[in-house]
C-alpha positions in Angstrom: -29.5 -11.8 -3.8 -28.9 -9.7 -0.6 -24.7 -8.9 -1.2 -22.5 -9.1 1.7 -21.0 -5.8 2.9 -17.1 -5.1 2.8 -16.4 -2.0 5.0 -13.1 -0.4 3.8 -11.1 1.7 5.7 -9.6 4.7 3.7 -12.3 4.3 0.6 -11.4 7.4 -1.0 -7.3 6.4 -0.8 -5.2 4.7 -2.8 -5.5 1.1 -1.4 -9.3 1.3 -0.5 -10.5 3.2 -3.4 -9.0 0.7 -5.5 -10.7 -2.0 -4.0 -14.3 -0.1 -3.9 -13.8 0.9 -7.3 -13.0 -3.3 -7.9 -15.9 -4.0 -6.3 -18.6 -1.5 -7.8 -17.5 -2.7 -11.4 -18.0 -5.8 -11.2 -21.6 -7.0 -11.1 -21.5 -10.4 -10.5 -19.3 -9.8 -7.7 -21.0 -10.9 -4.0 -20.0 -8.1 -2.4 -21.3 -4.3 -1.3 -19.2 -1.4 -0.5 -19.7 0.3 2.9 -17.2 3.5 2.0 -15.3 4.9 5.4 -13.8 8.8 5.2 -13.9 11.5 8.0 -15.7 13.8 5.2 -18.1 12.4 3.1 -19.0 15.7 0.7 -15.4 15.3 -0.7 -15.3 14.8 -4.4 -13.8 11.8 -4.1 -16.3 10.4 -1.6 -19.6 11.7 -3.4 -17.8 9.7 -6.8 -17.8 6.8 -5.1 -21.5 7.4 -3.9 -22.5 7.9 -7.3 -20.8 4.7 -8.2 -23.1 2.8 -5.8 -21.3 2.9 -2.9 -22.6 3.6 0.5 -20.7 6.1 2.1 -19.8 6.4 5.9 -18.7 9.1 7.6 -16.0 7.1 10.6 -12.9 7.9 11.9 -9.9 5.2 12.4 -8.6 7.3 15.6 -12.6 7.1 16.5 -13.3 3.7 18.2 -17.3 4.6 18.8 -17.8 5.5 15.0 -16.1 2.2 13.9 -18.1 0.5 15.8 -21.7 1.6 14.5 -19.9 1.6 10.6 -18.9 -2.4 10.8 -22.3 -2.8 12.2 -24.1 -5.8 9.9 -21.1 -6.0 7.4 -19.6 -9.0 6.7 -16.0 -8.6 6.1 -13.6 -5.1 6.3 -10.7 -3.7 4.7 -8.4 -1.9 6.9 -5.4 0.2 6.5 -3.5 2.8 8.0 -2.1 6.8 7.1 1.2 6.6 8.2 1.6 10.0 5.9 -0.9 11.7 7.7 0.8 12.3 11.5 4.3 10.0 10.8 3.7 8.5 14.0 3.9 4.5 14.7 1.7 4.7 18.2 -1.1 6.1 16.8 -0.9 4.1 13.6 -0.7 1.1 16.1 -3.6 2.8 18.4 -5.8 3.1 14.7 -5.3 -0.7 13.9 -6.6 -1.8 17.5 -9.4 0.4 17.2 -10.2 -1.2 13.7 -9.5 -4.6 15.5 -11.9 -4.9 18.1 -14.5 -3.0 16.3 -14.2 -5.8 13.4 -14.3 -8.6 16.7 -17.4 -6.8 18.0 -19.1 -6.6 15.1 -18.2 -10.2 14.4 -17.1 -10.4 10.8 -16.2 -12.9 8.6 -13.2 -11.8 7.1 -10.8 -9.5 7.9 -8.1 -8.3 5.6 -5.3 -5.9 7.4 -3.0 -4.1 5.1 0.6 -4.9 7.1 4.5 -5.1 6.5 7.4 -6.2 7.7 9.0 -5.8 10.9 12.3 -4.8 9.2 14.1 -5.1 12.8 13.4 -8.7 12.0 16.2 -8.5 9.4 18.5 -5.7 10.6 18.2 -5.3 14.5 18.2 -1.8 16.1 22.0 -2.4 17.7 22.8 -3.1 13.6 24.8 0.1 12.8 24.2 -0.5 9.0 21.0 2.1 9.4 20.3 4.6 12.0 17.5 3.5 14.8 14.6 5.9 14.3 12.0 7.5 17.2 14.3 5.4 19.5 12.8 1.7 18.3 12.3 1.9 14.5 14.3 1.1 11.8 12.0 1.4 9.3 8.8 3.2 11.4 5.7 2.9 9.2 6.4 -1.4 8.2 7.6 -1.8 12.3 4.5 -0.2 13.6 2.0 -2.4 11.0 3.7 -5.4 11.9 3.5 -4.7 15.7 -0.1 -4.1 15.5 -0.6 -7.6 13.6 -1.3 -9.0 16.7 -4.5 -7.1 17.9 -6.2 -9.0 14.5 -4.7 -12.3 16.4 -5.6 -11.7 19.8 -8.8 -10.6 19.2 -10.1 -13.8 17.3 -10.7 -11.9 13.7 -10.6 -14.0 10.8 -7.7 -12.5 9.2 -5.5 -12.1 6.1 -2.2 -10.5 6.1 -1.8 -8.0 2.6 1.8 -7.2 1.9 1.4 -4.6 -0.5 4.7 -3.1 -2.6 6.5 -0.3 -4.2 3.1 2.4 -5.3 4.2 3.0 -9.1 1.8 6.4 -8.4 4.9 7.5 -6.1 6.6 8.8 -9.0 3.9 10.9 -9.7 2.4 11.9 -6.2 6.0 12.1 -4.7 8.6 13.7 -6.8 10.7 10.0 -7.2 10.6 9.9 -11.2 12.9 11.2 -13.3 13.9 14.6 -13.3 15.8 16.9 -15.5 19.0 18.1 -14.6 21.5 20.9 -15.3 22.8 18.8 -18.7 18.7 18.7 -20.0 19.1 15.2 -19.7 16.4 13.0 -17.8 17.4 10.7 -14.7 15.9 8.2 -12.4 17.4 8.3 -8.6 16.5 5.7 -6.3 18.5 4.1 -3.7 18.3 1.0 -4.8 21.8 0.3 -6.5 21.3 -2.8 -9.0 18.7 -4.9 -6.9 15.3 -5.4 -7.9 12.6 -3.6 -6.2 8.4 -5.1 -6.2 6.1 -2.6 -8.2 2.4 -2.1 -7.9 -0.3 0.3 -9.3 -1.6 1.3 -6.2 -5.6 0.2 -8.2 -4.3 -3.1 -8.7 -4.0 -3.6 -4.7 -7.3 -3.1 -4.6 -8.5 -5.6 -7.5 -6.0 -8.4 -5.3 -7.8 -7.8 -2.3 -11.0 -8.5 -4.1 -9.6 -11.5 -5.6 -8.7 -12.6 -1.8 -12.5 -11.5 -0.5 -13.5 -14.1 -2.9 -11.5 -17.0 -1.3 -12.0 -16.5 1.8 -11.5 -20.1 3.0 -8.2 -20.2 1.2 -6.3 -16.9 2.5 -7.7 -16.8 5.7 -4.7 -16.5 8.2 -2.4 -16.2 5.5 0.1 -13.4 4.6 0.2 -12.9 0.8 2.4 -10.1 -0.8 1.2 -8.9 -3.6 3.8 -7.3 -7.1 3.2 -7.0 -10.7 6.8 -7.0 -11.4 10.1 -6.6 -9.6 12.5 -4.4 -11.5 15.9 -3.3 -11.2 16.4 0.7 -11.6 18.1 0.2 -15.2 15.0 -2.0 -16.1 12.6 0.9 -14.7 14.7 3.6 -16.0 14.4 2.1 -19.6 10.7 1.8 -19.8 10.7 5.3 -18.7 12.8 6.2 -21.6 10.3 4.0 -24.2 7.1 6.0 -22.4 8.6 9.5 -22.5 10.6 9.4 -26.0 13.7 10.4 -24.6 16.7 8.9 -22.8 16.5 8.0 -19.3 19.5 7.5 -17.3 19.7 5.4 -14.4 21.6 6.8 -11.4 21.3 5.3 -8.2 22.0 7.1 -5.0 22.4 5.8 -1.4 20.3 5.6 1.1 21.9 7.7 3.3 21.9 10.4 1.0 17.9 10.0 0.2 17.6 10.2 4.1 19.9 13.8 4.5 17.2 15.1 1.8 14.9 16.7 4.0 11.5 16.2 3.7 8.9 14.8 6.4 9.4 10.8 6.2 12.6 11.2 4.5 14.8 9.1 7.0 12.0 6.7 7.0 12.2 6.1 3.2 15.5 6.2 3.1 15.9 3.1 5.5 12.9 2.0 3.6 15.1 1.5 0.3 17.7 0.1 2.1 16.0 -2.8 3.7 14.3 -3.1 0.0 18.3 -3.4 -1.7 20.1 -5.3 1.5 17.0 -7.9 2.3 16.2 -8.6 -1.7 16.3 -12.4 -1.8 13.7 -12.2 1.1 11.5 -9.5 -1.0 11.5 -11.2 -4.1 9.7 -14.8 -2.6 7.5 -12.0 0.0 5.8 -10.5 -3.0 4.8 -12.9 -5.6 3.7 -11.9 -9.7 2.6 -15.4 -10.4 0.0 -15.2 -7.0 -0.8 -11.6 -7.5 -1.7 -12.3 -11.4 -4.0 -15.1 -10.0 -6.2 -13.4 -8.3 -6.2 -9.9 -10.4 -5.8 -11.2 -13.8 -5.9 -7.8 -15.7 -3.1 -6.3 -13.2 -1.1 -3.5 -14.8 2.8 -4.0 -15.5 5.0 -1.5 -15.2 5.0 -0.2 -19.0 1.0 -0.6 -19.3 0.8 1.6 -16.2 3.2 4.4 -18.0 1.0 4.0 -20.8 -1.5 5.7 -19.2 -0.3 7.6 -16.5 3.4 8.7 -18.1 2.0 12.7 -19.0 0.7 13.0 -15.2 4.6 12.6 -14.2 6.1 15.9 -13.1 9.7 17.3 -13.6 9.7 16.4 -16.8 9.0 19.2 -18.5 
């Protein structure tokens, strides 16, 4: 049986790589990876090649080379770096290029890795968080929504992928606990008491697959996809079972976390915010029940420490 070919966008990141990875183990699955990176002698792009993948060297800000790597495929993952450059117009410029290549190359199913337009729920003249870049509130969510519409208006057979909180972001960006002056451990987030959605960053990958496979079901859909949502105290305890020692819970706010300093910090910092002050929307937007559906094996947050716990740093 000839499989059908899913481009992904990012393959060796933490959203496409988990899908690639979903989709290499699991033979009975209908689909073939086309890997997409700018470099393809990385380590992480020759591991997937020795996985079975077939790896592509394209470029997101490169209209020309998408268009010769969605050649003959049948559906695409694509995402965005907001990280990379922190800047919503080129993020927005990247989606249209993924876009129209998809339209040209007339695939079957599309699925774009979006958020929220947060200005949907506090408007730039709302003084509760600053206006960022002179139209953001919350810049990397904004731009992915605005660019929804080049999926739209070019015709392409879309589903929407709310992802959530990366559980790897206390490892990869300093937001576990950390010791302080009293030798104690403590967990700072500014998310007061509310509960915030939580996903390994893998398992986003292993829900996409599960939407691949239903193609008639989720197209045109938005589905938002969580293991758990979990207050800080809640977080802050598992912590505490995974690590052996006491882990304190102390919440900071978000304007604090924004006057910390480091690139993207405002960003985040509204990012939280609209997580605590729009929490009965973000509960029903990212759904366990539909999530565990389609990725039945997906991690929660205390199988996840299980195996990652040692990697986080600050700890010591």
């Amino acid at each position: 049986m000839t499989k059908k070919i899913i481009v992904i966008a990012g393959a060796t990141g933490a959203q496409g790589g988990g899908l690639a990875r979903a989709i290499l183990a699991d033979p009975t699955s209908p689909f073939a990876v086309r890997a997409l990176t700018r470099d393809v002698n990385t380590p992480k792009a020759r591991a997937l090649a020795a996985l079975g993948a077939e790896v592509v060297a394209a470029d997101v800000d490169d209209r020309a080379s998408l268009n010769t790597a969605f050649a003959g495929a049948y559906g695409a993952y694509c995402v965005t770096f907001f990280g990379d450059h922190f800047s919503p117009e080129r993020e927005k410029a990247q989606a249209e290029n993924m876009a129209l290549a998809a339209k040209e190359a007339g695939l079957q199913h599309v699925i774009w890795s979006t958020l929220e337009d947060t200005r949907k729920f506090i408007p730039l003249d709302d003084t509760r968080m600053p206006t960022l870049m002179g139209r953001y509130k919350v810049p990397h969510f904004d731009a992915k929504a605005e660019a929804d519409h080049f999926f739209v208006d070019a015709g392409v057979p879309t589903t929407f992928l709310l992802a959530a909180f990366y559980w790897e972001n206390f490892i990869h960006f300093g937001q576990g606990p950390a010791r302080g002056a009293d030798g104690g451990l403590a967990l700072s987030l500014p998310m007061a008491d509310v509960p915030m959605a939580g996903i390994a960053s893998e398992d986003i990958g292993r829900c996409a697959l599960g939407i691949f496979r239903q193609r008639e079901r989720f197209l045109g859909k938005t589905v938002g996809v969580a293991s758990e949502q979990l207050t800080g105290e809640e977080m802050a305890a598992a912590f505490a079972d995974a690590l052996g020692e006491p882990v304190t819970y102390r919440p900071m706010t978000p304007a604090f976390y924004r006057g910390l300093g480091f690139p993207g910090a405002e960003d985040m910092g509204n990012m939280y915010q609209f997580y605590a002050e729009c929490e009965a929307y973000l509960r029903t937007a990212r759904d366990p029940a539909i999530s565990r559906e389609l990725n039945p094996g997906i991690l929660t947050f205390r199988q996840w420490l299980a195996k990652h716990a040692a990697a986080i740093p600050n700890i010591a």
